[in-house]
N, C-alpha and C positions, 0 to 999 in steps of 0.2 A: 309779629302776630301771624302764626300760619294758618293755613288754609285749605281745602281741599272741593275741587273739579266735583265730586259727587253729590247728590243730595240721600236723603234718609227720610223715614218713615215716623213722628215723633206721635205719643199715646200719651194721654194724661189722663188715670182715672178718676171717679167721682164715688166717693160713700158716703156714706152713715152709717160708721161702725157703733154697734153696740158691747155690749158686757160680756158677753159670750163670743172667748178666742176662739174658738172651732167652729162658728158659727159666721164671723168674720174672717177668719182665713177660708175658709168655704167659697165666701162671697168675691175675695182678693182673687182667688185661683180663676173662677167662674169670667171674674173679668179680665184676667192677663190673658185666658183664652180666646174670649173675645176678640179682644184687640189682635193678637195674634193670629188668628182666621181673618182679618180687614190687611192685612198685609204690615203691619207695623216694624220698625223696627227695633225702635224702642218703645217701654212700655213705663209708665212711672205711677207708683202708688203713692195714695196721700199719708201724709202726717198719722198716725196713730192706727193705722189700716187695722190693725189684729186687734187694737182693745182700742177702747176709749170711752173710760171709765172714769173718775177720779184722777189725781197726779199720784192719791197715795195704794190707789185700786191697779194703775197702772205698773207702780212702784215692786208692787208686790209680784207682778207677773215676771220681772226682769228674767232673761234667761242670755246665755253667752252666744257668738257668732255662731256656735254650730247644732247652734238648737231647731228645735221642729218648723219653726216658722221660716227661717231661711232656708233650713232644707228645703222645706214642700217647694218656695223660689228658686232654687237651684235647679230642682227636677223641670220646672218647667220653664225653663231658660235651658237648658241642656233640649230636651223633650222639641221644644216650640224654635230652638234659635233665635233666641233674642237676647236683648240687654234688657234686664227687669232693672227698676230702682224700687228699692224695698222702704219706701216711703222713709217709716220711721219706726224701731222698736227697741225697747228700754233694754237695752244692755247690762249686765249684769257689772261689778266693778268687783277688781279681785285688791282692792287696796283695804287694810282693817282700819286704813286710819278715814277713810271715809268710804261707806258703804252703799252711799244713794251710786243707782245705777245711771249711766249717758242715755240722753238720746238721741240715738245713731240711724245714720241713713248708711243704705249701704248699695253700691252698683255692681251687678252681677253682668258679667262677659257672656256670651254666646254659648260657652261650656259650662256655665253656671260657676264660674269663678268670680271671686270680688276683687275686684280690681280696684274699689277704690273704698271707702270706710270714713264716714264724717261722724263728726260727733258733736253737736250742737252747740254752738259759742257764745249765742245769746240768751237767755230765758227770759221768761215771760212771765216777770215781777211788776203788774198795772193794779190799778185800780181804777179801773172804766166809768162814764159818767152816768151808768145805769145803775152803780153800785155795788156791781160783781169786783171783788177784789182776788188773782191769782197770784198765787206764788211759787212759780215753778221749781226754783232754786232749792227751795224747805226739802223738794224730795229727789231733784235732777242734780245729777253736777255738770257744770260747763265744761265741754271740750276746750283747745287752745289751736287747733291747727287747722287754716282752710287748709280743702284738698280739692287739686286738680287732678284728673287721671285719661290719660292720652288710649283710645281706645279706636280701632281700626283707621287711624289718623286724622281723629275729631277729641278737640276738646271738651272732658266735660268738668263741668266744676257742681261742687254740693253746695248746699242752703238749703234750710231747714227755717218757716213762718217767720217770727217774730227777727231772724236775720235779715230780714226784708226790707227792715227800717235802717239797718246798716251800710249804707252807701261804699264807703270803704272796703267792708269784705269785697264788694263784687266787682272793684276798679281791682283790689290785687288779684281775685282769680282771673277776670281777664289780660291782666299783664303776664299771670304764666299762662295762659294758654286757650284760655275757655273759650269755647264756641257755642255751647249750649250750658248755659246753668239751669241745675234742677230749684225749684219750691216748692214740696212739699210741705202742705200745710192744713191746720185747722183754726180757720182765720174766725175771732167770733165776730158775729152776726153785729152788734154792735160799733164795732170796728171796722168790720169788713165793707159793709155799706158804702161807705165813705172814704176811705184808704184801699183797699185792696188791688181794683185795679188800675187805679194811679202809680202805686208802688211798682206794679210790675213792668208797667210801662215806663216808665225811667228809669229803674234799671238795666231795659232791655237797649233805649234809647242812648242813659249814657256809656253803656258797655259796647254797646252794636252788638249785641248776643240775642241767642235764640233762649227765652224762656219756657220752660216745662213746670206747668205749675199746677200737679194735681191737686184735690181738694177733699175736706170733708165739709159735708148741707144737713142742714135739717137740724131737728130736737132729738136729742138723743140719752139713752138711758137715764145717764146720768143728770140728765134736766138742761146741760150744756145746750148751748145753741148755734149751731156753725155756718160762717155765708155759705159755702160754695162756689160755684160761679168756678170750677175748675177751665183754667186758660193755658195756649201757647201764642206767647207774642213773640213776632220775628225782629232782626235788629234796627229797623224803620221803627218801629214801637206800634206797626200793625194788629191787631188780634186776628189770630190767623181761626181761633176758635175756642170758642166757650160753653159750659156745660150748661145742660137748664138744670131747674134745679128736681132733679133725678138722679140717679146712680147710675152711673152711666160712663162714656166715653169718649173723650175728643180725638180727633188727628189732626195732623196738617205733616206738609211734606218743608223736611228745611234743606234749603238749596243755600248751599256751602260758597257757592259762584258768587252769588245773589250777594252775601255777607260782604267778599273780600269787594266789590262794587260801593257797596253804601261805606264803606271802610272807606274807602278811596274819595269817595265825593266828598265827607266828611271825614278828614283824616284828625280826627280828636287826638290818636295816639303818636301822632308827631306834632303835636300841640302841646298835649300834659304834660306841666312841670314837676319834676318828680320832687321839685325841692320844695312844695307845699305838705309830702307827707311828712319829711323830716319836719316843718313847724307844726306840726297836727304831733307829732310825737313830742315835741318842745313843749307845747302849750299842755298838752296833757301831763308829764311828767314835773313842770315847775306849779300847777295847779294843786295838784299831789303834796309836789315839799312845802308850797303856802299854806295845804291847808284849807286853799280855797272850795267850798263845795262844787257839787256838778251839778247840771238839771234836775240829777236823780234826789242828790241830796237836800234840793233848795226848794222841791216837791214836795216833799216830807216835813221839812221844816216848816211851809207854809199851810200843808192837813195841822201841823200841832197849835 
C-alpha cells in the first residue's frame, strides 16, 4: 500500500440537474470554477451532472468520450489545472449486438487528459419501500473492470452510487492502489436517508481511504427525488465535510501522511486473508452450478 509525504485539495460538487443538457453543463462549468478559484485540487462532479432525466430520456442523450460534454471538462482542467472527475455520462456503445449506452465516469489530468475511464458495474435494479421501482439495466449496460489510475503519485479508484452497497469492489481497488475513491452519485431520497452516509463511512473505514462523494438533492424534473448531502470522509471514517442541501460545494484537504499513520495503527492489510475472496468466488460459482437462487432472486420469488 503506497503512500505519499503530500496532502491535496479535494472538491465534491452538489446539484440538481435538470432536463436541459446546456443548462446543466452551464451549471457543472460555473461550479468546477468555483471550486477552482477555493484552491482545489481536485474537483468531482455528481452522478448524472449533464442530464438527469429519465434512464430512457438519458439513454437517448448518450454521446462517445469525445463529445461536447467532456470537452467543455477538458478545457477547464487544461484552463484551471486541475483533476475534474466527470461525475457520470451515458456513453454511447459501438457494439450492434447491444446498443444500451454505459455509464461512465471518467478522471481528467491537469492537461485535461483521462487518465482513467469507469464504467459502472452495478445498476440499479430496486424496488423501494415507497413503491418507485427502477431498472437501470432495461436501458444501461454494466461495465466489468474496476479501475485504478496512479496520478501525480496518489491513487484514485472509481465508483459510481449504487457500487456503494458493494463492499468487494472497494477492498480490491484498495489492494491495487487507491487512496482516494470517488462516489458519484444520485442516491434517492428514500434510500439515502438511511444508508447513504453509513455506506460511505465504512467504506472509508474499511478501506483507510479518503472518499470523494459528490451528490445530486432535491426534486427534480423528472419528479425523481435525490438526498444529497454531498460528503468527503477521511480514512478514520471522519466527515471531513458535507453539503447542505444546496448546490453547492465542499472541500477538505486530504493529507497522504495522515492515511499511511491510521494504516499503521490499524494495519487491516497485513491482517486480510486473501483466502476468503477465493471462497466468495467458490461460493458464488457452485451457487450458480446448484441452481441455488441469490438475494436477488429469492426477492422476486417472494414479490410473486
Amino acid at each position: 500500500m503506497g503512500g505519499s509525504s503530500r496532502t491535496m485539495r479535494l472538491a465534491a460538487v452538489q446539484m440538481c440537474s435538470g432536463k436541459d443538457p446546456e443548462r446543466n453543463l452551464e451549471k457543472a462549468l460555473t461550479l468546477l470554477e468555483r471550486a477552482a478559484d477555493r484552491g482545489a485540487d481536485v474537483i468531482a462532479l455528481p452522478e448524472n451532472f449533464s442530464l438527469m432525466g429519465s434512464d430512457r430520456d438519458r439513454a437517448r442523450f448518450a454521446q462517445d468520450l469525445d463529445g461536447t460534454v467532456l470537452s467543455e471538462l477538458r478545457r477547464v482542467a487544461r484552463k484551471r489545472g486541475v483533476l475534474v472527475l466527470a461525475g457520470t455520462i451515458l456513453e454511447s456503445s459501438a457494439e450492434e449486438a447491444d446498443r444500451r449506452p454505459y455509464n461512465t465516469s471518467v478522471l481528467l489530468d491537469r492537461k485535461g487528459s483521462a487518465v482513467a475511464v469507469y464504467r459502472k458495474m452495478h445498476l440499479f435494479d430496486v424496488s423501494l419501500p415507497d413503491g418507485v421501482v427502477y431498472r437501470e439495466s432495461e436501458v444501461v449496460r454494466p461495465g466489468d473492470e474496476p479501475v485504478v489510475a496512479c496520478v501525480e503519485g496518489v491513487g484514485f479508484g472509481l465508483s459510481i452510487c449504487y457500487d456503494l452497497r458493494f463492499p468487494e469492489l472497494y477492498r480490491l481497488l484498495a489492494l491495487r492502489g487507491a487512496q482516494v475513491v470517488f462516489v458519484p452519485a444520485a442516491f434517492t431520497l428514500e434510500t439515502g436517508k438511511d444508508h447513504w452516509m453509513p455506506l460511505l463511512r465504512a467504506r472509508a473505514i474499511e478501506n483507510q481511504v479518503y472518499i470523494v462523494a459528490p451528490a445530486q438533492f432535491g426534486t427534480h424534473e423528472s419528479g425523481r427525488v435525490t438526498y444529497g448531502h454531498a460528503a468527503i470522509v477521511d480514512p478514520w471514517g471522519t466527515v471531513l465535510a458535507e453539503a447542505p442541501q444546496r448546490e453547492s460545494v465542499v472541500w477538505a484537504e486530504a493529507d497522504f501522511q495522515y492515511q499511511e499513520e491510521v494504516r499503521s495503527r490499524v494495519p487491516v492489510w497485513r491482517h486480510c486473508r486473501s483466502r476468503i475472496f477465493s471462497l466468495l468466488h467458490e461460493a458464488a460459482e457452485a451457487g450458480a452450478a446448484a441452481g441455488i437462487p441469490g438475494p436477488a432472486e429469492r426477492a422476486a420469488e417472494k414479490r410473486r
